[in-house]
N, C-alpha and C positions, 0 to 999 in steps of 0.2 A: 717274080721269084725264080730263084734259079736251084737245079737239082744240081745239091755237090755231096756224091756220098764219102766221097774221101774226107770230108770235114767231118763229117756224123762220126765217122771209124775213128777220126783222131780225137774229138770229142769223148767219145767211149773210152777209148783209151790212155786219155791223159788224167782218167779215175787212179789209173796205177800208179801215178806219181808220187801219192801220198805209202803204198808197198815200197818205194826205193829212196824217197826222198825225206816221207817220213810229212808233209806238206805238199799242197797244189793240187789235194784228189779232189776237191771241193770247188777251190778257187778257178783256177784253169776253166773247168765245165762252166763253171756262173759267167764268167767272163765271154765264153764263146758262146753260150745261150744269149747273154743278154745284148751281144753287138750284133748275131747274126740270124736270131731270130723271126723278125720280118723280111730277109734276104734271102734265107735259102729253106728249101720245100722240105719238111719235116724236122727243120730244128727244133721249133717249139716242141713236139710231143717228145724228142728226143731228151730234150736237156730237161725236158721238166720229169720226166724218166729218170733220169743221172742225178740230179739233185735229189728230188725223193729218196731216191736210194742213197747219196752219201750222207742227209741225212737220218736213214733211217740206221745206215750203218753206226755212224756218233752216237745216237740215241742208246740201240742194242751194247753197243760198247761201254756207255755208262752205267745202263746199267747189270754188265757182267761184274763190275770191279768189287762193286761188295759183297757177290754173292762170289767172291775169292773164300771168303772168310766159312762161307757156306760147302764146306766137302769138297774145297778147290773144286767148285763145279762154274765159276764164274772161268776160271783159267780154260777147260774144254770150249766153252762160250766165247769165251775170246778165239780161241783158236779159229773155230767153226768161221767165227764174222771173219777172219784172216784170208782163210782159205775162199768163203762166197767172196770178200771183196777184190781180189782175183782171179777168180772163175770167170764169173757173170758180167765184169765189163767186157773181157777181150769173146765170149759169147754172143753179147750184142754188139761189137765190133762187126762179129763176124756177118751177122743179121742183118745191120745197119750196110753194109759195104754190096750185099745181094738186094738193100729197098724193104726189105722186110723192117716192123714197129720192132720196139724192143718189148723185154718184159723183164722184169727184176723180181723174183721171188720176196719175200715179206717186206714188201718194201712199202713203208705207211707211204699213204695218196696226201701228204700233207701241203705241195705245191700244183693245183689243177687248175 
């Protein structure tokens, strides 16, 4: 196994594609988890990190949508997941690129 932290940071950061492209915050990660995982030292806990959490971000996002209806309180909940899902990657970027684990605030443990 080889230590590439500059993959981990791009990793982390190609969550934001889905902020600018709108697609690829999900794909991208699955993709470089699942080809470099036995290759390079701490991919595994990295990507299974990044997925969890764009998972768990979909999930929280679906279900803001109807609680729109609810004292446009789903719209602030949107917001909020907007704001965590560009905070929190380029943060564990920054983790990831010093060697440090990442850690994604509510992020369901659905892929361990």
């Amino acid at each position: 196994m080889r230590k590439d932290n500059q993959l981990l940071v791009i990793t982390h950061l190609c969550q934001l594609l889905t902020a600018f492209t709108g697609f690829g915050g999900l794909v991208v990660p699955l993709i470089l988890w699942l080809t470099q995982r036995d290759s390079v030292e701490g991919m595994n806990e990295h990507g299974k990190a990044i997925l969890n959490f764009q998972i768990s971000i979909i999930i929280y996002s679906l279900i803001s949508i109807p609680l729109i209806l609810l004292f446009g309180l789903g719209i602030l909940t949107l917001i909020l997941i907007g704001i965590f899902s560009i905070i929190f990657p380029i943060i564990n970027a920054i983790k990831a690129s010093n060697g440090e684990m990442p850690s994604y605030p509510l992020s369901l443990n659905l892929i361990s």
